[in-house]
C-alpha positions in Angstrom: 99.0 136.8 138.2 98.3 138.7 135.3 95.1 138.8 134.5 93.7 142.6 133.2 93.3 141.7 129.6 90.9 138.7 130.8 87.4 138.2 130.4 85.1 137.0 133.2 83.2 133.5 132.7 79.8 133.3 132.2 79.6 130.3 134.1 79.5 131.9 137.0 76.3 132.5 139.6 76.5 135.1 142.8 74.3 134.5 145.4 76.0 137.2 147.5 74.0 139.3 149.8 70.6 137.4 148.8 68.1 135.3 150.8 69.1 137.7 154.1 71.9 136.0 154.6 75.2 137.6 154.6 78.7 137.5 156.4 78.1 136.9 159.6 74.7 135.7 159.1 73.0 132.2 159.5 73.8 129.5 162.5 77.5 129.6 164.1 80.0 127.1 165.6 80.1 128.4 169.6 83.4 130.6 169.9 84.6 129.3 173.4 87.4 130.8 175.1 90.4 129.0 176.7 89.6 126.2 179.3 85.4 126.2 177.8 83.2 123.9 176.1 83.2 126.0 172.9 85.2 126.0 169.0 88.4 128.7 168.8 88.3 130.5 165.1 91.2 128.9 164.4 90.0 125.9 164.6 87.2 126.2 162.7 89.1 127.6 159.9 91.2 124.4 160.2 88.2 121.8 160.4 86.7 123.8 157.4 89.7 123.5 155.1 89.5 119.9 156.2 86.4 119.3 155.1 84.9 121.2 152.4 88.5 121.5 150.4 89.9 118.3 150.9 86.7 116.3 152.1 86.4 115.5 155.9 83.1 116.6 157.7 84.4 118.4 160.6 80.9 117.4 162.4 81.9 114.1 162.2 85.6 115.1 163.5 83.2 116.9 166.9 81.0 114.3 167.2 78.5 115.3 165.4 76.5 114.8 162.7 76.2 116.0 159.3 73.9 118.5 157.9 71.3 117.7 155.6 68.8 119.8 153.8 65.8 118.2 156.2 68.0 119.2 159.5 68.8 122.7 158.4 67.0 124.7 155.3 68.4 127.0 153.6 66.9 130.1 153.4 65.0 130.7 149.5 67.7 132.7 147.7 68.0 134.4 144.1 70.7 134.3 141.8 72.4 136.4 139.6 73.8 135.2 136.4 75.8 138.0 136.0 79.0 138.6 136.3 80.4 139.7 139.7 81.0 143.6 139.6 83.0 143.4 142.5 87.5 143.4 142.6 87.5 139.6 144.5 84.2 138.5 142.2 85.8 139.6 138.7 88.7 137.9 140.1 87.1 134.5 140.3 85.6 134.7 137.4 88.4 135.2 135.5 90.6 132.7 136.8 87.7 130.2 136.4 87.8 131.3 132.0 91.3 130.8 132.2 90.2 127.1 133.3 88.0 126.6 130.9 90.7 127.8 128.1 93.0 125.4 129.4 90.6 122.3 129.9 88.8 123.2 126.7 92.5 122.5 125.1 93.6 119.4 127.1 90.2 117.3 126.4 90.4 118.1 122.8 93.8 117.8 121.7 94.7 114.5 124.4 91.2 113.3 124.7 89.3 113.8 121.6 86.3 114.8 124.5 84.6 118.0 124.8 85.0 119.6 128.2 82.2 120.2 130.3 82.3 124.2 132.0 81.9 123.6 135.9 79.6 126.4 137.2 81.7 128.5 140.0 78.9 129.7 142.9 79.9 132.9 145.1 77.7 132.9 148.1 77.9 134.6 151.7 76.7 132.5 155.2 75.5 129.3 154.0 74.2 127.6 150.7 72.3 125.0 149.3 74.0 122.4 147.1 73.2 119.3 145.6 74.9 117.9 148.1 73.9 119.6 151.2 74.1 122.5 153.4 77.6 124.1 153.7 78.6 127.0 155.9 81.3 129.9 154.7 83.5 128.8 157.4 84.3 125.4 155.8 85.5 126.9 153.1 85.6 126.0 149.0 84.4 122.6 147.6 82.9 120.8 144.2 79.9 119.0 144.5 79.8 116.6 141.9 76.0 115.9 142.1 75.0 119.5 140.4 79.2 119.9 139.2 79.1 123.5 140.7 82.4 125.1 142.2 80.7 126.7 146.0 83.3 129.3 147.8 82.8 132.2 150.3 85.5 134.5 149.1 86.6 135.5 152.5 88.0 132.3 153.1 90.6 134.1 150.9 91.5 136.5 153.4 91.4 133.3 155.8 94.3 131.7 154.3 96.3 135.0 154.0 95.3 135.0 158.3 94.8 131.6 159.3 97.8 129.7 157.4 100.1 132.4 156.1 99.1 131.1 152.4 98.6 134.8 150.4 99.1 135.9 147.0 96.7 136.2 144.1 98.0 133.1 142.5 97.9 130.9 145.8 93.8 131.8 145.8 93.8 130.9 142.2 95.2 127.4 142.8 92.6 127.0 145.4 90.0 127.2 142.4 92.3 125.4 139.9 92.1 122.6 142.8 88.8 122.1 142.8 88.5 122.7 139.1 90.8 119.9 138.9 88.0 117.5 141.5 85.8 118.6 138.1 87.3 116.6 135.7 88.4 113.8 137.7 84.3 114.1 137.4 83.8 114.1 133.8 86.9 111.6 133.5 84.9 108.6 135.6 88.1 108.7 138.0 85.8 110.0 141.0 83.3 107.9 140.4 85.8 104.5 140.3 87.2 105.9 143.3 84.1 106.0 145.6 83.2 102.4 144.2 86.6 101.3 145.6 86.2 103.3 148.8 83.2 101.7 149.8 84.5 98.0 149.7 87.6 98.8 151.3 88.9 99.4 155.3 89.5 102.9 156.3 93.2 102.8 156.0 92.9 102.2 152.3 90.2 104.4 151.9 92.0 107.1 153.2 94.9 106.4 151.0 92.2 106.6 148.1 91.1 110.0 149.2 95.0 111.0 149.3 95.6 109.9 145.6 92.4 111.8 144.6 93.5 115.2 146.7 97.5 115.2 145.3 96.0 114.5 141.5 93.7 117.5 141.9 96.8 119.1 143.0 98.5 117.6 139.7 95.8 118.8 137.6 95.9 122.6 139.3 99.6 122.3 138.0 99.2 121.3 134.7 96.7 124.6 134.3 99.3 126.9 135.8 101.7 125.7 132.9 99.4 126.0 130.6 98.7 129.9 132.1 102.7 130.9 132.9 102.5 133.8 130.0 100.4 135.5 132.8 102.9 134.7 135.9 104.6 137.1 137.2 107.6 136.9 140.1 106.5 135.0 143.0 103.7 133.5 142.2 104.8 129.8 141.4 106.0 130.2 145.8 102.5 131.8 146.5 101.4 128.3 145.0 103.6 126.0 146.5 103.6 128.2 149.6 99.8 127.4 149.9 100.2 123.3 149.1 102.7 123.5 151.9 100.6 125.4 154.2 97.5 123.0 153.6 99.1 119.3 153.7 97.5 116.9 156.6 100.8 117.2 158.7 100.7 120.4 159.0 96.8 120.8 159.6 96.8 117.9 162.1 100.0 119.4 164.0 98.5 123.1 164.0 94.7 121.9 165.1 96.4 118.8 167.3 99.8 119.3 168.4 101.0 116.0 166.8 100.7 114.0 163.7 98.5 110.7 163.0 100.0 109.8 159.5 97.1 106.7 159.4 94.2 109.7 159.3 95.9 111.1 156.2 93.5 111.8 153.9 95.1 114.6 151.8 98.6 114.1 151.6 101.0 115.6 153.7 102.4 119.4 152.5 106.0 117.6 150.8 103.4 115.2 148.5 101.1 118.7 148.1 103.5 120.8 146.9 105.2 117.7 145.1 102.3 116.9 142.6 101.4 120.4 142.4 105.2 121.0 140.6 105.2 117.9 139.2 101.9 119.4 137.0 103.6 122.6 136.0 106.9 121.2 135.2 105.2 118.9 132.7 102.0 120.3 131.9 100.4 116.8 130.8 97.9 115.3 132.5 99.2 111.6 132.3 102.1 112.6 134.4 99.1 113.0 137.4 98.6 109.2 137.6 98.7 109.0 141.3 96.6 106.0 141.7 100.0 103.8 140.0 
């Protein structure tokens, strides 16, 4: 992905290397070895993709519970407003202006609605949110309470390890993704969604949470359209290549040996990769219903 010529959003904050707390740093997930008690990597990797980029608590998924901010504080941490001087920083910040170019468009030519710029938040270890404590090894989410973007950019270098998912592009879809969770925010989709969840069984629930995963992935399309002048070869398979590699079948086959299709929550890697082409190929946002 071409992207030399562009500029770096503002909207971003780096809490990097602040508070004391950098990779490697705050509590861990016990690293057990074969036949022990304990976590493997690889599995946390997994349970963290689950969770914090397509929304299931892997502490619920151990038996568990989940962190709050009054069972685990955050260390007090600074933030910089400016931008990231660093190669994967700049990087971040510049695919997140190319988002706000395209969703500045969209809202104002299809939606006569100004868009709201989602703040993206570089941190190391842990961090505070509006809605709770996450840890780098769960891996990107949107919080819609404070509408702040959260990722650890190694989990990067994860998904180039862990899942065979590289390429510049295939990271930038990651933030496109949960650019997209953003304005299914500001649209009141989310927010009609959770209503729904919470009068209905967990079966339909889950199918909710799938419809709201594969139109993010929709909505990470349509912005690759609208950004294909700065494509170059390969990178429409780095971005299907990472759909494919993050779909609950394959997730639930790699971390489980078999596949529960009644615990899908994200869509399995076909519907992914599906909706994420069906958003390029169109670049229109009403072609993302996937609640119809």
């Amino acid at each position: 992905m071409r992207l030399d010529d562009e500029q770096s959003s503002s909207n971003v904050e780096d809490r990097r290397g602040r508070g004391g707390f950098g990779r490697g740093g705050g509590f861990r997930i016990p690293m057990g070895r074969r036949g022990g008690g304990g976590i493997g990597i690889g599995t946390i990797i997994i349970l963290g993709i689950l969770w914090l980029v397509f929304g299931i608590n892997p502490l619920q998924m151990l038996g568990g519970g989940s962190i709050t901010p009054q069972q685990q504080q955050a260390p007090q941490t600074q933030t910089s407003t400016a931008p990231a001087s660093d190669e994967w920083g700049q990087f971040a910040g510049k695919v997140l202006k190319t988002t706000e170019r395209t969703w500045d468009k969209i809202f104002q030519q299809q939606l006569n609605a100004r868009y709201q710029h989602p703040r993206l938040v570089l941190f190391e270890g842990y961090v505070q949110s509006a809605c709770g404590m996450a840890q780098s090894a769960m891996g990107p989410f949107y919080c819609p309470r404070d509408q702040k973007i959260y990722i650890d950019l190694s989990f990067f270098k994860d998904m180039r390890a862990r899942l065979g998912a590289g390429g510049d592009f295939a990271y930038a879809y990651v933030i496109a993704h949960e650019v997209g969770h953003h304005v299914q925010n500001l649209l009141g989709i989310a927010e009609k969604v959770t209503a729904r969840r919470m009068r209905a069984s967990k079966a339909e629930g889950n199918q909710l949470s799938v419809r709201m995963e594969l139109q993010a992935d929709c909505f990470a399309g349509v912005w690759a359209r609208d950004n294909e002048s700065r494509l170059e070869d390969g990178d429409i398979e780095e971005a299907i290549g990472a759909a494919l590699a993050i779909g609950d079948d394959r997730l639930q086959k790699q971390s489980q040996g078999y596949v529960v299709p009644e615990n899908f929550t994200h869509g399995t890697s076909q519907q992914r990769a599906g909706w994420l082409k069906r958003g390029m190929q169109s670049g229109d946002i009403r072609s993302c219903d996937t609640f119809k």
